[in-house]
C-alpha positions as CSV (number, residue, x, y, z in Angstrom):
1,X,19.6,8.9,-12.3
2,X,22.4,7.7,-14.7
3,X,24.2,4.7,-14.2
4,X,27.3,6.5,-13.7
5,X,25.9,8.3,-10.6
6,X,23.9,4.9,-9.7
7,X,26.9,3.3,-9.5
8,X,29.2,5.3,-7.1
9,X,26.0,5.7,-4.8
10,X,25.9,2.0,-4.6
11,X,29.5,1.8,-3.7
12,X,28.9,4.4,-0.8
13,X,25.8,2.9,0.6
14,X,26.2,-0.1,-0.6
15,X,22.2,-0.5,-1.1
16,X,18.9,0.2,0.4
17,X,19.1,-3.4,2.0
18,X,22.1,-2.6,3.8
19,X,20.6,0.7,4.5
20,X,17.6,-1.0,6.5
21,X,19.9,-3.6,8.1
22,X,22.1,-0.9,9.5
23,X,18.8,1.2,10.8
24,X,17.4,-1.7,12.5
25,X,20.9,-2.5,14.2
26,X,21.3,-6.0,12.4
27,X,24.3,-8.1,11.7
28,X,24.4,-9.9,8.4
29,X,24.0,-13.2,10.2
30,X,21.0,-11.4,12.4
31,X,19.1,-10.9,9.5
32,X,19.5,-14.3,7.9
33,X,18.4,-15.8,10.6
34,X,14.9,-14.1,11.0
35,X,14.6,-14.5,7.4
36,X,15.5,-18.1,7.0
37,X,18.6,-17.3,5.0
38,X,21.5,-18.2,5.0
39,X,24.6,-14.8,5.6
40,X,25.6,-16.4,1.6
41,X,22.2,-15.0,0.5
42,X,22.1,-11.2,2.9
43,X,25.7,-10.7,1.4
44,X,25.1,-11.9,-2.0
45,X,21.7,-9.9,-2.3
46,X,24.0,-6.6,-0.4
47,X,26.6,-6.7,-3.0
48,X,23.4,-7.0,-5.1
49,X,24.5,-10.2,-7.1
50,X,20.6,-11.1,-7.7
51,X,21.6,-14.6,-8.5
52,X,19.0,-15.8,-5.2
53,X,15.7,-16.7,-5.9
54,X,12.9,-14.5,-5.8
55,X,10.8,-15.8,-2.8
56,X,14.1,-15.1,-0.7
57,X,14.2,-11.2,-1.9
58,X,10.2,-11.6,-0.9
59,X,11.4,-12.7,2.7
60,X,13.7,-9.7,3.2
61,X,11.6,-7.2,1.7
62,X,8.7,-8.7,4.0
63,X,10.4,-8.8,6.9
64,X,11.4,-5.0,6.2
65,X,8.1,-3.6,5.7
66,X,8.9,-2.8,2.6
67,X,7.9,-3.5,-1.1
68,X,9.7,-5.8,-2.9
69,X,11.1,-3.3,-5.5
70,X,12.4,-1.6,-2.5
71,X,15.1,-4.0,-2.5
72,X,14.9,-5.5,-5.5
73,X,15.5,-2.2,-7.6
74,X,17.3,-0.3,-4.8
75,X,14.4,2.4,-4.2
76,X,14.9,4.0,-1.0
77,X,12.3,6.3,-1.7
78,X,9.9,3.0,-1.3
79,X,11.8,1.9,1.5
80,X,11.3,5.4,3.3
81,X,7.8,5.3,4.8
82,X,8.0,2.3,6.4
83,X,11.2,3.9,8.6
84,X,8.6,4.6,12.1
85,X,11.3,5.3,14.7
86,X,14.9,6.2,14.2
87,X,18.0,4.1,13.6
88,X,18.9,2.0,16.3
89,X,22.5,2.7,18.0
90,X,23.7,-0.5,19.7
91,X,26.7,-0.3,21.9
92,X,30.2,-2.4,20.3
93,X,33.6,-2.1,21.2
94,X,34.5,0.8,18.1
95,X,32.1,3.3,19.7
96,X,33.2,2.7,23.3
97,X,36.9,3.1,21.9
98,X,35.9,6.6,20.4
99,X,33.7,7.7,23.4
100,X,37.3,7.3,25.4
101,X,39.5,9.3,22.8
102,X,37.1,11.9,23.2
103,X,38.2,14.5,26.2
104,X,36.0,15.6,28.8
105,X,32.5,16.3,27.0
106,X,30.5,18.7,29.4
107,X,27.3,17.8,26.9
108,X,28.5,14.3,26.4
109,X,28.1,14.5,22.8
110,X,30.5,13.6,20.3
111,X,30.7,15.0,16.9
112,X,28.9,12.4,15.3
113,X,25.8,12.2,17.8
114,X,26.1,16.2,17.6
115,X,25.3,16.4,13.6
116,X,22.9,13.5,14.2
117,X,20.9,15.7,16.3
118,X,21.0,18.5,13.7
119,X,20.5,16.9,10.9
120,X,17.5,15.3,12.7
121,X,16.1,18.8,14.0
122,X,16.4,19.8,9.7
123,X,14.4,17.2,8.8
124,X,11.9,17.6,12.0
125,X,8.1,16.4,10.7
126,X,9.3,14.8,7.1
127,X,9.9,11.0,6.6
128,X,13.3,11.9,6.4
129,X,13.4,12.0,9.5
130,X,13.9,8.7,10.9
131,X,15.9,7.7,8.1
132,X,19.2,9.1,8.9
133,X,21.6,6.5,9.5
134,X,24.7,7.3,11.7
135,X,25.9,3.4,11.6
136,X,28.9,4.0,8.6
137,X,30.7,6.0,10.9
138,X,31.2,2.6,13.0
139,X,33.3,1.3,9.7
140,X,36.2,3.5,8.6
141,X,35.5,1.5,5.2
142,X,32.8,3.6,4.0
143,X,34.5,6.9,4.3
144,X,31.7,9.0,5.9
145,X,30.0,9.3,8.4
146,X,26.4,9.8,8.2
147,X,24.0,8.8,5.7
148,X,21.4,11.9,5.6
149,X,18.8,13.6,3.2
150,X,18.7,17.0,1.4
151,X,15.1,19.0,2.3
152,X,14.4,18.1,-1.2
153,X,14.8,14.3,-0.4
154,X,17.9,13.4,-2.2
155,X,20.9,11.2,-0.1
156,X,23.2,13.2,1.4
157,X,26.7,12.0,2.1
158,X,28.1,13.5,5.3
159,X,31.8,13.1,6.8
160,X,31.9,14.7,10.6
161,X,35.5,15.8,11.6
162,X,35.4,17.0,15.9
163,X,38.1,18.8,17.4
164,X,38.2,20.6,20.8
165,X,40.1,23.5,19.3
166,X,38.7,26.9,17.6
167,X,37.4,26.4,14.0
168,X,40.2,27.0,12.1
169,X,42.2,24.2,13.7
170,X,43.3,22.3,11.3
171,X,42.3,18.6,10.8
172,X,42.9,15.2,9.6
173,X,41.3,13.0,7.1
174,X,42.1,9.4,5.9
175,X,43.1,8.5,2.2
176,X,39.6,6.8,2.0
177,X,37.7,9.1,3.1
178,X,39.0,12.0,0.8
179,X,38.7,9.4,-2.3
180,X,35.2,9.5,-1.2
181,X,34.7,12.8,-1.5
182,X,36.4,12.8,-4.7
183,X,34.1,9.6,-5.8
184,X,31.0,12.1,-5.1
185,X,32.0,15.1,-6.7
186,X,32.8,13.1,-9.9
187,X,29.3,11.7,-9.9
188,X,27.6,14.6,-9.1
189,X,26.6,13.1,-5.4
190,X,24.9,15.5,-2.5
191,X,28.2,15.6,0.4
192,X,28.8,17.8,3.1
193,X,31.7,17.8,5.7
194,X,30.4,18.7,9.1
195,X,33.1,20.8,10.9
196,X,32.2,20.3,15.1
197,X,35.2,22.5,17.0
198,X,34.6,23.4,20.5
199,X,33.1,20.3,21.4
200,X,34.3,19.9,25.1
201,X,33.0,23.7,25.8
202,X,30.3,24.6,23.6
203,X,29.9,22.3,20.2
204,X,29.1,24.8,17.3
205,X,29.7,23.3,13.7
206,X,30.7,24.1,10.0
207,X,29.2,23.3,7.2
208,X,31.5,22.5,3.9
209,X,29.9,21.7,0.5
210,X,31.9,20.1,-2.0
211,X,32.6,23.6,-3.5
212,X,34.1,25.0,-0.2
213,X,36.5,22.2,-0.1
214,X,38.1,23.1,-3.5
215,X,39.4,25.8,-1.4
216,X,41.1,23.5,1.6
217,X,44.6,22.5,0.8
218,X,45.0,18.8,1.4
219,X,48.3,18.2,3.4
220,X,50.4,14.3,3.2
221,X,51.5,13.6,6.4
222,X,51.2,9.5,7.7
223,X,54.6,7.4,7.2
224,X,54.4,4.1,6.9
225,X,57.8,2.9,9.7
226,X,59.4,0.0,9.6
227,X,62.3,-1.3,11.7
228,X,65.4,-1.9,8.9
229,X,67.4,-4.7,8.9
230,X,71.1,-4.9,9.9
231,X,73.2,-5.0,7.0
């Protein structure tokens, strides 16, 4: 992998350490605290800033499961067999607000738990399997949604958009998120955008590769308002 792709998949994904806290549902502080660590270490060894010593890596590797090259090289592909059941999905406050924006769900799926399930049914019987990680659509920050696997093993990137309308309703899609995209197609990154329409009748999905989106027109339209000041 070249550093230049390296790089931007480190930025996405921040790291296979953040990739194994998200899967097991852990806060920063969670982890530190079954590892002995202090959130100083967890964030300095997430942004990987290797400055702590080497027994603490050890401790976090350890209490993964995983070798310690796993985290100390960022190799998900070590990090993969020890992944036994899927990612674990806690309730917070940002899913609970999405669950109410979205109307009257006969299935009670939304769009994210929707592709979950598919991309979980492609990967059926491989140890890709339980390594999807729905967690970064919780933080608008990372600018996708799921982190997911190609059949051939290699990450894939995936940003769901959900409307109740037909499939060629249009849709929206933040500044970050589109730099994102952008980000992957400059370094050559796997990325999909999962287009779920129908979803309060009968959820059926798109599928757009990098290459289809060249093909979407990409439409300004937030303001930024602010009250103006008497004169």
């Amino acid at each position: 992998m070249s550093r230049r792709r390296k790089s931007c998949q480190a930025t996405a994904a921040q790291n296979t350490m953040t990739f194994l806290r998200l899967h097991y549902g852990l806060t920063q502080e969670q982890l530190a605290k079954k590892c002995g660590l202090t959130v100083l270490d967890i964030g300095k060894c997430e942004r990987k800033q290797f400055t702590v010593q080497l027994y603490k890596l050890q401790r976090i590797a350890s209490f993964f499961h995983v070798p310690l090259n796993a985290i100390l090289y960022d190799r998900f592909d070590l990090a993969l067999p020890s992944l036994r059941t899927p990612a674990v999905i806690r309730p917070s406050a940002k899913t609970a607000m999405r669950q109410r924006q979205i109307k009257s769900i006969d299935n009670g799926l939304c769009g994210e738990e929707y592709v979950l399930a598919q991309e979980r049914q492609k990967l059926a019987g491989t140890m890709y399997e339980n390594a999807i990680d729905p967690h970064y659509s919780l933080d608008p920050g990372y600018g996708f949604d799921l982190l997911s696997f190609t059949a051939d093993g290699e990450l894939l990137y995936i940003e769901v958009k959900t409307t109740s309308g037909k499939a060629e309703a249009p849709f929206f899609m933040s500044a970050n998120e589109k730099l994102f995209m952008e980000q992957c197609r400059s370094a050559g990154l796997q990325y999909e955008l999962h287009r779920v329409y129908d979803i309060d009748r009968h959820p059926r999905q798109l599928v757009y590769t990098l290459d289809d989106l060249r093909h979407f027109q990409f439409i300004t339209h937030d303001y930024l308002v602010k009250e103006k000041k008497a004169i």
